[in-house]
C-alpha positions as CSV (number, residue, x, y, z in Angstrom):
1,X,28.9,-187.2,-133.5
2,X,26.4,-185.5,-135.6
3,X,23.6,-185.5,-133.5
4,X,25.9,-184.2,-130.4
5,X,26.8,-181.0,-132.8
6,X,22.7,-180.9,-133.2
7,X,21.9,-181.2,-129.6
8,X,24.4,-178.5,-128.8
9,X,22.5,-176.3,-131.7
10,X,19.9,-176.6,-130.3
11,X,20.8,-176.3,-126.8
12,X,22.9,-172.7,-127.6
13,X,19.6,-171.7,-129.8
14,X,17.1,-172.4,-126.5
15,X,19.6,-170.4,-124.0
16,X,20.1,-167.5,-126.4
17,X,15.8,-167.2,-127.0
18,X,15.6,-167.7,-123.1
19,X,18.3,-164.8,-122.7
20,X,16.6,-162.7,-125.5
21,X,12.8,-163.2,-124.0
22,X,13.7,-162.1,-120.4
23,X,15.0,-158.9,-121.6
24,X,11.5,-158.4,-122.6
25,X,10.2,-158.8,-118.7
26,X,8.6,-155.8,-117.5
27,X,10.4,-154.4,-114.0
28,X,7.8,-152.5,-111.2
29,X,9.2,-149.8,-108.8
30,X,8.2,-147.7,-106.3
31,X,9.8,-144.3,-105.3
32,X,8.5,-141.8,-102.4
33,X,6.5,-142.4,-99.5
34,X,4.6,-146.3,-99.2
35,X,1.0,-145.4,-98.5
36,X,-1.4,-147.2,-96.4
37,X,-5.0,-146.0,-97.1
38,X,-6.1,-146.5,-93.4
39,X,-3.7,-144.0,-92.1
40,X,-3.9,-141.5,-94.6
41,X,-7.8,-141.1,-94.9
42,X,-7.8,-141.1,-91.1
43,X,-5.9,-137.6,-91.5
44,X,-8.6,-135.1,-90.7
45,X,-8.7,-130.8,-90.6
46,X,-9.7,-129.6,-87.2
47,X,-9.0,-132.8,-85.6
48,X,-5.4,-133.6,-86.3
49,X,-2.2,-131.4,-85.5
50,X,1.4,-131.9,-86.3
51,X,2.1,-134.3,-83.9
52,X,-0.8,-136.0,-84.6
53,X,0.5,-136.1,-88.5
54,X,4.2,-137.3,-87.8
55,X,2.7,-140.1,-85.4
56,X,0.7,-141.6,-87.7
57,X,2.2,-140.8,-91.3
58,X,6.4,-140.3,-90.5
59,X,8.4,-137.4,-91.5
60,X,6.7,-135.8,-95.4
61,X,8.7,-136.4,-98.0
62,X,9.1,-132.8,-98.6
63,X,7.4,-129.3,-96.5
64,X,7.0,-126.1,-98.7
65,X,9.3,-124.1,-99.8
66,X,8.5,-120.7,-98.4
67,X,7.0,-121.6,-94.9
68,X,7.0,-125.0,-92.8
69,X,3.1,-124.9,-92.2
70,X,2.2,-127.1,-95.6
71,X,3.4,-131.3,-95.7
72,X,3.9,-133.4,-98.9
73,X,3.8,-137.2,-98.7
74,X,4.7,-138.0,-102.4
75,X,4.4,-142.3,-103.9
76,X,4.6,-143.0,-107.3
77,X,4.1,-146.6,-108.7
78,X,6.5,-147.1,-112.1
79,X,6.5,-149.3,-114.6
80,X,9.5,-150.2,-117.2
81,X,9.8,-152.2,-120.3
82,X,13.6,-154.1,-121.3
83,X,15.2,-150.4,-121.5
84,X,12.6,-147.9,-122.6
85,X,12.4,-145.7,-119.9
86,X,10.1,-145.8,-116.8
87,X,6.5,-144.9,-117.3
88,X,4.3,-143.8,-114.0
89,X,1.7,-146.4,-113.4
90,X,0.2,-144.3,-110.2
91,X,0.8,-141.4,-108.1
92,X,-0.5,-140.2,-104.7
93,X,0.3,-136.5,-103.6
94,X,-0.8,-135.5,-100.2
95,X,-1.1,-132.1,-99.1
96,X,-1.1,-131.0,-95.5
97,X,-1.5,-127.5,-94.6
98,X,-1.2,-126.3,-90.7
99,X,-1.9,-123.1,-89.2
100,X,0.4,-121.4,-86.7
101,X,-1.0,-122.8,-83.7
102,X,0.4,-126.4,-85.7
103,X,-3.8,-128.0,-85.9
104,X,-4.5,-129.2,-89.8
105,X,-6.1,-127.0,-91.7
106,X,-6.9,-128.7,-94.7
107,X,-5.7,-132.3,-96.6
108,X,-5.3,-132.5,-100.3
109,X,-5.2,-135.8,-102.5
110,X,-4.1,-135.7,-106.2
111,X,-3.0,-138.6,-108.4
112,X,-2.0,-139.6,-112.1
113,X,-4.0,-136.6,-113.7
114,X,-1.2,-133.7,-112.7
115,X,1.6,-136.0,-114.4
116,X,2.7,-133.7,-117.0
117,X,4.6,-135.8,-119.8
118,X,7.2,-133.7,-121.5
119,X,8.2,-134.4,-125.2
120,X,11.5,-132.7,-126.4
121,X,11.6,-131.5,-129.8
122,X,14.0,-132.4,-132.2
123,X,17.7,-134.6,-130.7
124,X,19.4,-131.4,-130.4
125,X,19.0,-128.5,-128.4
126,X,19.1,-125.3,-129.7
127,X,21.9,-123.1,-129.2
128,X,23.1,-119.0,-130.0
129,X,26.3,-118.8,-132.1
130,X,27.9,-120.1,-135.0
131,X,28.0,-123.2,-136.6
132,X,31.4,-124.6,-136.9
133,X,33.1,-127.8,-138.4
134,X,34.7,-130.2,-136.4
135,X,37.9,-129.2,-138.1
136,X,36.7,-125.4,-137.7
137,X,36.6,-126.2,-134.0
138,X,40.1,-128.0,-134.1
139,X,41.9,-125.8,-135.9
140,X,40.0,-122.7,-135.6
141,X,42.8,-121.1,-133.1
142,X,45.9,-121.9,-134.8
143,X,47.8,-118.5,-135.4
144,X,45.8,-117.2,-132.9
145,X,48.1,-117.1,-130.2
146,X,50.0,-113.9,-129.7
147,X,48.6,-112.0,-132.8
148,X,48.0,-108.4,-132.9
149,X,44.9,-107.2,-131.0
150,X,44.8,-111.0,-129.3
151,X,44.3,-110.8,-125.8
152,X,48.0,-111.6,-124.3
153,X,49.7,-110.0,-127.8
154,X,51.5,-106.9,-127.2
155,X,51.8,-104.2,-129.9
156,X,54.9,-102.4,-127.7
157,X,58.2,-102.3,-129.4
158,X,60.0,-101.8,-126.0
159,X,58.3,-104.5,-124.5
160,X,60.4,-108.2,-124.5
């Protein structure tokens, strides 16, 4: 009897330390555009034109956002520990620029070293106006309603 309550111990102690261990597993993703090197170096200015570009590479993720004549084919590689939030592990931003006749004008390749990584100061945000109690806030408008100069309130003795 005493050595089934140990075994089960010891059974529960080996599940819970399996449980615990795989939240500790690191989880990969990918978001944006999947690249293939071959097609993407074979992109070329003065050789290449629009339909040249959609053949070979699909719709860009995104075109610019005052004219049609400049492409964006964005991948980003991620990485993510238990729940700390995801961390980019490598990016690939390509640039295609057309002129009006549609030919490529120029291609552009940036990675990881435009990443900006934002640090917020402080938990809260800072805000204008006054700082108020939680009871300020819940009772703050009793006797409020209908007094004199309230919005509503009427100051006319002939009015009901």
């Amino acid at each position: 009897m005493r050595s089934q309550l140990k075994m089960h111990v010891m059974l529960t102690a080996l599940v819970a330390g399996g449980l615990a261990l795989s939240g500790c597993s690191q989880v990969r993703g990918h978001q944006g555009y999947i690249v293939d090197p071959v097609l993407t170096n074979a992109i070329q200015a003065g050789v290449d034109n629009r339909q040249s570009v959609e053949a070979s590479l699909g719709r860009p993720t995104f075109t610019g956002q005052f004219d049609d004549n400049t492409w964006y084919y964005v991948s980003r590689e991620t990485k993510q520990l238990a729940f700390n939030s995801p961390t980019p592990r490598d990016q690939m931003v390509m640039r295609v620029t057309f002129d009006q006749a549609g030919n490529v004008t120029a291609v552009d390749r940036t990675g990881l070293e435009l990443v900006a990584s934002i640090n917020p100061e402080g938990d809260t945000t800072p805000t204008l106006g006054r700082e108020r109690s939680f009871f300020q806030e819940l009772f703050g408008n009793i006797g409020a309603v209908g007094a004199p100069g309230a919005r509503g309130a009427s100051n006319d003795p002939t009015r009901p």
